[in-house]
PyMOL Python script that loads the backbone (N, CA, C, O; Angstrom):
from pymol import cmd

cmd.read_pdbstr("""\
ATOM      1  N   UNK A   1      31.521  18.005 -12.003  1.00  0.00           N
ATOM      2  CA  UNK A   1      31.216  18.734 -10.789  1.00  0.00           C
ATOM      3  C   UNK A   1      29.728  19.073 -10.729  1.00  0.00           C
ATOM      4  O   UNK A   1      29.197  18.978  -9.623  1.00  0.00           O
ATOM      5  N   UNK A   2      28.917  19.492 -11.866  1.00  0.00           N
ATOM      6  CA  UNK A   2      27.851  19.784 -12.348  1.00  0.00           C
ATOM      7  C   UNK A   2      27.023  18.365 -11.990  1.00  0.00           C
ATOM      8  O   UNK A   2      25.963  18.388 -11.364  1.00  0.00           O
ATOM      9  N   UNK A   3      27.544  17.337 -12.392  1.00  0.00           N
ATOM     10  CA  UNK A   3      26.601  16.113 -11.916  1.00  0.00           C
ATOM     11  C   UNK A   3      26.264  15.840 -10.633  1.00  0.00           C
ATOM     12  O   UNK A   3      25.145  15.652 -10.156  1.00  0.00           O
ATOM     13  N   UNK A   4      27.454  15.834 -10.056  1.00  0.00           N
ATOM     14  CA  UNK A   4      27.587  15.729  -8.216  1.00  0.00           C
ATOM     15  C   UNK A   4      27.023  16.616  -7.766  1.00  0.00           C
ATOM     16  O   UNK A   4      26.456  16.232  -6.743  1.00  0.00           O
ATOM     17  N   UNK A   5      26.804  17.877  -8.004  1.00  0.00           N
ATOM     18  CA  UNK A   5      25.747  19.210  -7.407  1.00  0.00           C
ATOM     19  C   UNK A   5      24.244  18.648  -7.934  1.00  0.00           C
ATOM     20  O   UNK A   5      23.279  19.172  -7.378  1.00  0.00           O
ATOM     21  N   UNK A   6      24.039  17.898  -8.687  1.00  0.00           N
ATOM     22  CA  UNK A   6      22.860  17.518  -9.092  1.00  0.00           C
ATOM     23  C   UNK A   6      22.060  16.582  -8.469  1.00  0.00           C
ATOM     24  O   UNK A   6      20.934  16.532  -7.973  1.00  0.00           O
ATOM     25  N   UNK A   7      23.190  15.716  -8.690  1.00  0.00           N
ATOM     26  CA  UNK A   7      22.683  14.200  -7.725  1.00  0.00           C
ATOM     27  C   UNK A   7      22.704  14.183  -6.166  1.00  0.00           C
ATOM     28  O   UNK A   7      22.228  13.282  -5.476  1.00  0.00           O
ATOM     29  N   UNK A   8      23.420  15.482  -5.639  1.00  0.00           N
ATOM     30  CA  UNK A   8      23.815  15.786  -4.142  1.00  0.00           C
ATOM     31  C   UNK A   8      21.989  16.392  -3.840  1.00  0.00           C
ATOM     32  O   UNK A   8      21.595  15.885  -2.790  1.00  0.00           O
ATOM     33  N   UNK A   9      21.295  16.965  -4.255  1.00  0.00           N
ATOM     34  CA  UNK A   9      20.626  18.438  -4.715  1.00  0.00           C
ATOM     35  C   UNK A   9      19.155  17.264  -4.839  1.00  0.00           C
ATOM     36  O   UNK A   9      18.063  17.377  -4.282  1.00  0.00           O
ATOM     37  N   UNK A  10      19.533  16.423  -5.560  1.00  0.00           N
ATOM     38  CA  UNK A  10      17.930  15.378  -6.070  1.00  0.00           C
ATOM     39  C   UNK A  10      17.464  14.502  -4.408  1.00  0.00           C
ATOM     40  O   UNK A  10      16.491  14.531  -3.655  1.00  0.00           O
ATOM     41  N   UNK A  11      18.653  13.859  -4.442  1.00  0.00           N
ATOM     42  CA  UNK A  11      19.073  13.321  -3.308  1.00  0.00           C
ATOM     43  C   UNK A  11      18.550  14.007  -1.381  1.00  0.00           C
ATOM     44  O   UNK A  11      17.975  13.418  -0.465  1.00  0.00           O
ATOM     45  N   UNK A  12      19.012  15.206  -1.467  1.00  0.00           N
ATOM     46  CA  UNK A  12      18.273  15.981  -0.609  1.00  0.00           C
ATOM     47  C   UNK A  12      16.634  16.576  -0.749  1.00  0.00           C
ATOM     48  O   UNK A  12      15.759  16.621   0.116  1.00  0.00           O
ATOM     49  N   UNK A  13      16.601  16.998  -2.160  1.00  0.00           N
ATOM     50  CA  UNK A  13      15.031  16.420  -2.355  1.00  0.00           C
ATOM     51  C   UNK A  13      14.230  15.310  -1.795  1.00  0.00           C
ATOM     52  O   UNK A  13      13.275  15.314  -1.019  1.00  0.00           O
ATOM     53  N   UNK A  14      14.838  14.406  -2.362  1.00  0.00           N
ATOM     54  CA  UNK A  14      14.195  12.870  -1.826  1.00  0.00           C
ATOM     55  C   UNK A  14      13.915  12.675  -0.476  1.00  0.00           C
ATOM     56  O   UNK A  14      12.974  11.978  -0.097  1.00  0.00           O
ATOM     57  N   UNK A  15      14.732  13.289   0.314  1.00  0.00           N
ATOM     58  CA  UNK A  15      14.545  13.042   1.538  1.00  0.00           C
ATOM     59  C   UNK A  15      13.858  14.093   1.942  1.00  0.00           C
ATOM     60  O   UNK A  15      12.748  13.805   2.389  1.00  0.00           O
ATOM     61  N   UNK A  16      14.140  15.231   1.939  1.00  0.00           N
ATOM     62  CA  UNK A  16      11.891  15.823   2.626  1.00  0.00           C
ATOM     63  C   UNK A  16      11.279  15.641   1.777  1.00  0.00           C
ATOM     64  O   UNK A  16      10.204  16.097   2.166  1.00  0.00           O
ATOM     65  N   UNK A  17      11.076  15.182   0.532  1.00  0.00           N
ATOM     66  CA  UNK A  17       9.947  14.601   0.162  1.00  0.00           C
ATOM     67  C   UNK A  17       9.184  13.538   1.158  1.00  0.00           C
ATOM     68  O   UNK A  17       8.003  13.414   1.485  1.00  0.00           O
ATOM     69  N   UNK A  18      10.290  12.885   1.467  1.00  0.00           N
ATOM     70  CA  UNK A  18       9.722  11.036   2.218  1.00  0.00           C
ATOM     71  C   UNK A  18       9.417  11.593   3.806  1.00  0.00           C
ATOM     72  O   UNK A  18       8.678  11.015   4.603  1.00  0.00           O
ATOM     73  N   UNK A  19      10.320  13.118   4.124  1.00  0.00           N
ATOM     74  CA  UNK A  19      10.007  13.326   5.580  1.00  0.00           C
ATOM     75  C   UNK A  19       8.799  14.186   5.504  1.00  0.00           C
ATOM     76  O   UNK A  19       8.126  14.320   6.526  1.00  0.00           O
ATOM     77  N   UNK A  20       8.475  14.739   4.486  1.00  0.00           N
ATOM     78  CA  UNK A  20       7.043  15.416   4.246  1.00  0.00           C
ATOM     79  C   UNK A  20       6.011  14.459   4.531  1.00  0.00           C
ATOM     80  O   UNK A  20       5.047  14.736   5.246  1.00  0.00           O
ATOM     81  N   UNK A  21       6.243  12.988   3.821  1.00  0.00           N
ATOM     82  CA  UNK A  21       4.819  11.898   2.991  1.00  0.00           C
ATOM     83  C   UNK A  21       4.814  11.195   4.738  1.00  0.00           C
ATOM     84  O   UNK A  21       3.903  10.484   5.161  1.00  0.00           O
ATOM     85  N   UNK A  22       5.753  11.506   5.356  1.00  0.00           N
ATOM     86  CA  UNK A  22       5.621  10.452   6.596  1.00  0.00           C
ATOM     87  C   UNK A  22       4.552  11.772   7.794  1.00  0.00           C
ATOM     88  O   UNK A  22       3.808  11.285   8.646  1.00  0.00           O
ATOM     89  N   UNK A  23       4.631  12.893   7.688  1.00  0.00           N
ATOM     90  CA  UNK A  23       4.399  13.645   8.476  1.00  0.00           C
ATOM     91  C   UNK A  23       2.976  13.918   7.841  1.00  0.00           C
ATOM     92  O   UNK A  23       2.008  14.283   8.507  1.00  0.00           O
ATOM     93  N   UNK A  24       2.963  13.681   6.368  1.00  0.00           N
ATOM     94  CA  UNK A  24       0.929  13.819   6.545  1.00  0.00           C
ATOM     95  C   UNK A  24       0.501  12.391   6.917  1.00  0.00           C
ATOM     96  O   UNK A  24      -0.634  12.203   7.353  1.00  0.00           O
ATOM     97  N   UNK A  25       1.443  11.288   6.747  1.00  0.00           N
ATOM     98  CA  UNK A  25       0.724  10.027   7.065  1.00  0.00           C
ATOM     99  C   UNK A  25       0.755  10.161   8.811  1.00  0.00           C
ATOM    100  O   UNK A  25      -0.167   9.581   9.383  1.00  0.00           O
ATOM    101  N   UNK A  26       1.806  10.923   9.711  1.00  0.00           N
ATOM    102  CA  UNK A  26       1.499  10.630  11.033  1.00  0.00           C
ATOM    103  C   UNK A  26       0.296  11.693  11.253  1.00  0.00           C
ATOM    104  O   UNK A  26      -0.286  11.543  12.327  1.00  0.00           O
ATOM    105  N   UNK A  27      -0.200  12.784  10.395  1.00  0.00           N
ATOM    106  CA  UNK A  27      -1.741  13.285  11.006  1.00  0.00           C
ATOM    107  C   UNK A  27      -2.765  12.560  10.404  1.00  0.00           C
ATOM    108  O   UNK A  27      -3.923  12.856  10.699  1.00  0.00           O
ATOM    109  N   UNK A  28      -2.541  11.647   9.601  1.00  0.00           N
ATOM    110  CA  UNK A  28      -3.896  10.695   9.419  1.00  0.00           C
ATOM    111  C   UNK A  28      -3.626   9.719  10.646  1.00  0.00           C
ATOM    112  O   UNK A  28      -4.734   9.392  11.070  1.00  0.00           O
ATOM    113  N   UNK A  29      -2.786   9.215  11.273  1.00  0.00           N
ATOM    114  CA  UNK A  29      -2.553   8.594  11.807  1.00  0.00           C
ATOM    115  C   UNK A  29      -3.550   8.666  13.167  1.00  0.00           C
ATOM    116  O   UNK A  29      -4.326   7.866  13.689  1.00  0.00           O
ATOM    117  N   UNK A  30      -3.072  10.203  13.498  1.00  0.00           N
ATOM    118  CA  UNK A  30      -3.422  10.492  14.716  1.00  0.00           C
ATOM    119  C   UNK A  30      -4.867  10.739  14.652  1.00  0.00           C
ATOM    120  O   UNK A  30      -5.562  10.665  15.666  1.00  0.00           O
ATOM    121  N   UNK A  31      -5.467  11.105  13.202  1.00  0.00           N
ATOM    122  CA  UNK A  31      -7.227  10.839  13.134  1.00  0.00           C
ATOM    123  C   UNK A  31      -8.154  10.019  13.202  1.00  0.00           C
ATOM    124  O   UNK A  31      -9.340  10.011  13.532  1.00  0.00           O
ATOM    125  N   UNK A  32      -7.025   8.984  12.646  1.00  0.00           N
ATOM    126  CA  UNK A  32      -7.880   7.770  12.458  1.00  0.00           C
ATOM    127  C   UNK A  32      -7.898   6.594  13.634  1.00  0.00           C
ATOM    128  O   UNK A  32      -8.913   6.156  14.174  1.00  0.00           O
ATOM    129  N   UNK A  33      -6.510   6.186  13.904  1.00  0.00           N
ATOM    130  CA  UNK A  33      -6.084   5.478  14.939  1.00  0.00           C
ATOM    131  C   UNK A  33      -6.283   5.541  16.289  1.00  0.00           C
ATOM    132  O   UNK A  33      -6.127   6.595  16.906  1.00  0.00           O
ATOM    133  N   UNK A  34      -6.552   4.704  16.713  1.00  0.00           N
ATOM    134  CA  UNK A  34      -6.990   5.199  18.774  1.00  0.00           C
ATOM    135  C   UNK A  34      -5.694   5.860  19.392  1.00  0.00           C
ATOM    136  O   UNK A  34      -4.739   5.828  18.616  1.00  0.00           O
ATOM    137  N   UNK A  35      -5.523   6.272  20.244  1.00  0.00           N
ATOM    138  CA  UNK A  35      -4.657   6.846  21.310  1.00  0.00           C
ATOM    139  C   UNK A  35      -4.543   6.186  22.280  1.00  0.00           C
ATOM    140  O   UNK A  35      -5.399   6.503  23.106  1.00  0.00           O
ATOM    141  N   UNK A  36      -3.631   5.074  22.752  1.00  0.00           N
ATOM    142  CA  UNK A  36      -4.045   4.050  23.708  1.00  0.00           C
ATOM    143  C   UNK A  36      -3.720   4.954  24.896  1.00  0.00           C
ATOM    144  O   UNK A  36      -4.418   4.818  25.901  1.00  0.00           O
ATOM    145  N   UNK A  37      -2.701   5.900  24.897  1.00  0.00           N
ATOM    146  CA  UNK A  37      -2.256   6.493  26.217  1.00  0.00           C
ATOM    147  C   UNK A  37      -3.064   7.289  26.533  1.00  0.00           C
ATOM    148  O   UNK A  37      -2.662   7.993  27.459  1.00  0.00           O
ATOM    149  N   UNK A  38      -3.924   7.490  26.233  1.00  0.00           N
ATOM    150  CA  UNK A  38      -5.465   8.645  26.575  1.00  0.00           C
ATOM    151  C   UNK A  38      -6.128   7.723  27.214  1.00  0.00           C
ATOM    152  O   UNK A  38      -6.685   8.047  28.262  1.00  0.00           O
ATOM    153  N   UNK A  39      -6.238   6.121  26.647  1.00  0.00           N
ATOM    154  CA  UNK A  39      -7.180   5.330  26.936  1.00  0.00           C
ATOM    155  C   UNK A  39      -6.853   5.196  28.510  1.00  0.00           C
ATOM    156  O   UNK A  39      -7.805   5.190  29.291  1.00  0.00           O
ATOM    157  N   UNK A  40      -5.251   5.065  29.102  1.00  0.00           N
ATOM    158  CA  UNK A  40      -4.711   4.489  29.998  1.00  0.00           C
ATOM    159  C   UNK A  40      -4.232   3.078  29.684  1.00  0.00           C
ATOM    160  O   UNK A  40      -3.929   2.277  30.568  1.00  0.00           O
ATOM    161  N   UNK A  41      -4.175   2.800  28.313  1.00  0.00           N
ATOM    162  CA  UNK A  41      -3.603   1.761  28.544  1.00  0.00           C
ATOM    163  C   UNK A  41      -2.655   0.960  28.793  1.00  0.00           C
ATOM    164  O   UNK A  41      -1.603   1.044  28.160  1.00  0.00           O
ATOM    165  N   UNK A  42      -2.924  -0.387  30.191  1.00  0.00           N
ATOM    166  CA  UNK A  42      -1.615  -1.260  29.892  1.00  0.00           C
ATOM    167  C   UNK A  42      -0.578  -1.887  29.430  1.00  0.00           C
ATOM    168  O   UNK A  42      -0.771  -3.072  29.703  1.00  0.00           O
ATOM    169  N   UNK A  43       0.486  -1.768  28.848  1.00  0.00           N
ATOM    170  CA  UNK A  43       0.807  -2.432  27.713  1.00  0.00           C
ATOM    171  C   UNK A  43       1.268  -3.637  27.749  1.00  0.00           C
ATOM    172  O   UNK A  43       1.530  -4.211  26.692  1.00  0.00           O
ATOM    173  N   UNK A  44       1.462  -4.279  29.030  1.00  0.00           N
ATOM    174  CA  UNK A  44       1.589  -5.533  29.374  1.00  0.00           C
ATOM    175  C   UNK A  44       0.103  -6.327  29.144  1.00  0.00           C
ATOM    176  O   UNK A  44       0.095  -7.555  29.062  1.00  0.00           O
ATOM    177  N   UNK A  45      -0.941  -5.672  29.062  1.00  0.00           N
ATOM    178  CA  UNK A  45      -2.131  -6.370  28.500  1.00  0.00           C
ATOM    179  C   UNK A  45      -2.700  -5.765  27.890  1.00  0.00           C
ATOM    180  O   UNK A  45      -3.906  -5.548  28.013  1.00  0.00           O
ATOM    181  N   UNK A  46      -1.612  -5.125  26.669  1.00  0.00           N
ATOM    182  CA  UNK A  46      -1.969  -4.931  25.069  1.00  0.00           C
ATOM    183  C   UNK A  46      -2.494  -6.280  24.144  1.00  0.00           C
ATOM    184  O   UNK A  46      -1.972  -7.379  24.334  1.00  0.00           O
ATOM    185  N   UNK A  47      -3.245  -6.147  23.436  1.00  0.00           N
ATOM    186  CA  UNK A  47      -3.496  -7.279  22.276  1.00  0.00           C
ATOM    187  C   UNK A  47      -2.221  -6.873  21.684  1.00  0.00           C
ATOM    188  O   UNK A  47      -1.443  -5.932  21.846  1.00  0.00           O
ATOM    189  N   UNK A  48      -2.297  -8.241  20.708  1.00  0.00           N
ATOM    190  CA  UNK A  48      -1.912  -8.106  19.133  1.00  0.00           C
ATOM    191  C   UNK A  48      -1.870  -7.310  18.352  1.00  0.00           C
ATOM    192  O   UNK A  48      -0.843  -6.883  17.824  1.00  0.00           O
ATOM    193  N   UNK A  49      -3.202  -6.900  18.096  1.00  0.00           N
ATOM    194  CA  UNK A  49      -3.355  -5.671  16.823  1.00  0.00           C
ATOM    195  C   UNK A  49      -3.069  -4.169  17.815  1.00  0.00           C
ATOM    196  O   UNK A  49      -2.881  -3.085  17.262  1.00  0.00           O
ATOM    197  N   UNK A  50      -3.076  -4.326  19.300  1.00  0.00           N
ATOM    198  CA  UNK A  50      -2.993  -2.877  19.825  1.00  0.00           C
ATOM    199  C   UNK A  50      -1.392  -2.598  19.593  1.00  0.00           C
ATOM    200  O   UNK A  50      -1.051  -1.527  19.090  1.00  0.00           O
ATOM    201  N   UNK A  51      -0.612  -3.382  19.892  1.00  0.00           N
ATOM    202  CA  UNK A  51       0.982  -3.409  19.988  1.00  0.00           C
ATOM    203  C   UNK A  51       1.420  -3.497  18.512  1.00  0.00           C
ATOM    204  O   UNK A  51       2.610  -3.399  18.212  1.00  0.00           O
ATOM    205  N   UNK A  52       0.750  -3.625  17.876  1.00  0.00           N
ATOM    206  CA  UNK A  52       0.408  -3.530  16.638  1.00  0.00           C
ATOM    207  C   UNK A  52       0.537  -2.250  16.115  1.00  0.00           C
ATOM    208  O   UNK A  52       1.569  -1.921  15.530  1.00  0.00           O
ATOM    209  N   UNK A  53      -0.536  -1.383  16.286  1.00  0.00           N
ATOM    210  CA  UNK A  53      -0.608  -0.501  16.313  1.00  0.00           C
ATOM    211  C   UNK A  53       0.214   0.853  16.859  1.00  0.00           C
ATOM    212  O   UNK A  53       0.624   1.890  16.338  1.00  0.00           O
ATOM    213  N   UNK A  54       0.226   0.165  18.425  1.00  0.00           N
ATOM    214  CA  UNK A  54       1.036   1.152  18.811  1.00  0.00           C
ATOM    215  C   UNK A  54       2.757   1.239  18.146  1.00  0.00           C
ATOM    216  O   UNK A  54       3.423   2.273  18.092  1.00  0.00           O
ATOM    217  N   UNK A  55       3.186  -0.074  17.709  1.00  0.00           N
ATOM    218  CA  UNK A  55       4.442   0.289  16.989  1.00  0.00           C
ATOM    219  C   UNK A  55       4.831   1.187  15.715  1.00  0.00           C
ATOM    220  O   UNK A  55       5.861   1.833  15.523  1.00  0.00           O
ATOM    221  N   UNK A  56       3.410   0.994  14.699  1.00  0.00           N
ATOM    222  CA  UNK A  56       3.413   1.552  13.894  1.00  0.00           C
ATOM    223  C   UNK A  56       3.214   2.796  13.918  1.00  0.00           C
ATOM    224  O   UNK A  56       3.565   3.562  13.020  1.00  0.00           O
ATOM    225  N   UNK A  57       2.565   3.155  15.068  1.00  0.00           N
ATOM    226  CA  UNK A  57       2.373   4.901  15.232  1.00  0.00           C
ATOM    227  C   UNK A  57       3.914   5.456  15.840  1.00  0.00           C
ATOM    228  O   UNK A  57       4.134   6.665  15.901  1.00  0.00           O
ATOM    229  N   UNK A  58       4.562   4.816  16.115  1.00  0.00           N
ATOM    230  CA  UNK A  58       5.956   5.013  16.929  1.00  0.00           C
ATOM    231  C   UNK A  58       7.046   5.237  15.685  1.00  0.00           C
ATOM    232  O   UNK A  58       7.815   6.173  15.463  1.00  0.00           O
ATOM    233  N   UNK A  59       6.728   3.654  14.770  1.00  0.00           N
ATOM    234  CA  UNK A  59       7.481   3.727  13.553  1.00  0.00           C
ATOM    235  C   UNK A  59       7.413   5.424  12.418  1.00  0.00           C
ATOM    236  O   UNK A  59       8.263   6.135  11.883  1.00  0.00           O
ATOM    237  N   UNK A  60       5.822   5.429  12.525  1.00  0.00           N
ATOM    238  CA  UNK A  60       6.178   6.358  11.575  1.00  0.00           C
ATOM    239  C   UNK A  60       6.315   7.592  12.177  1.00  0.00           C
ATOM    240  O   UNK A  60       6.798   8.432  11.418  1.00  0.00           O
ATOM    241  N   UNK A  61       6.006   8.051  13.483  1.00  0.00           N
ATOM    242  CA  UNK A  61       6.396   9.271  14.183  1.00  0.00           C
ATOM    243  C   UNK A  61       7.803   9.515  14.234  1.00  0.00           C
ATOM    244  O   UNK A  61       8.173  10.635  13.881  1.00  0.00           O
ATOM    245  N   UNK A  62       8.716   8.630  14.632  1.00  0.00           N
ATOM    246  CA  UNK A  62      10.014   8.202  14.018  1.00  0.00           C
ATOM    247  C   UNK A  62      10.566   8.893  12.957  1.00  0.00           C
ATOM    248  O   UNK A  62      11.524   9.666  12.930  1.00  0.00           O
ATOM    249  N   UNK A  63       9.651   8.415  11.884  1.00  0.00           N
ATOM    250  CA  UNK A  63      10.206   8.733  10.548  1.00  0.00           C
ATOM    251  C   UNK A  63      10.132  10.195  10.236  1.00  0.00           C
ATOM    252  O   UNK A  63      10.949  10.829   9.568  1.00  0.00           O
ATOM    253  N   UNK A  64       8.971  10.677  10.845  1.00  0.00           N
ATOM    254  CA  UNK A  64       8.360  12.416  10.719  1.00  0.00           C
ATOM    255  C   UNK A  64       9.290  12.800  11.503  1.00  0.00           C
ATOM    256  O   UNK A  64       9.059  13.982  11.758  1.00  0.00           O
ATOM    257  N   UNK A  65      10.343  12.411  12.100  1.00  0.00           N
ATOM    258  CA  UNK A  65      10.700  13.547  13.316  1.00  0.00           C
ATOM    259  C   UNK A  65      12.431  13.250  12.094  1.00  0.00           C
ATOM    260  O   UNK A  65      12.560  13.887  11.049  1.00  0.00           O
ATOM    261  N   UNK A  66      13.113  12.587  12.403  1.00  0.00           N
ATOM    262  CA  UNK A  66      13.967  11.909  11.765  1.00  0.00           C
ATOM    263  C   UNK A  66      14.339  12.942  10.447  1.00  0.00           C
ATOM    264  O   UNK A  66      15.159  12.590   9.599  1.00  0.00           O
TER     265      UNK A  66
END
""", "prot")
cmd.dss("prot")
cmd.show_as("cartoon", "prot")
cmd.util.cbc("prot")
cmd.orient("prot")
């Protein structure tokens, strides 16, 4: 019973740990990375690396909220 309270207990650790590491990576995110929706941008004539981008800021905002 003692194990299962343990491994239940580590387990919930683990996970705000990873929802902590995602939520300082989405404020570097937001320092470093452009803001296309400030820019106005189109996303039908997004580049590559912008849609790019913009997924990954989605992905890990995702993960911080999650």
């Amino acid at each position: 019973m003692i194990e299962l309270f343990i491994l239940v207990n580590l387990r919930v650790n683990l996970r705000l740990m990873k929802k902590q590491a995602f939520k300082i990576l989405a404020k570097i995110n937001k320092l470093i990375l452009p803001s296309f929706t400030k820019k106005g941008l189109d996303i039908s004539k997004a580049s590559k690396m912008q849609l790019a981008i913009i997924g990954w800021r989605a992905f890990v905002t995702k993960k911080a909220l999650h």
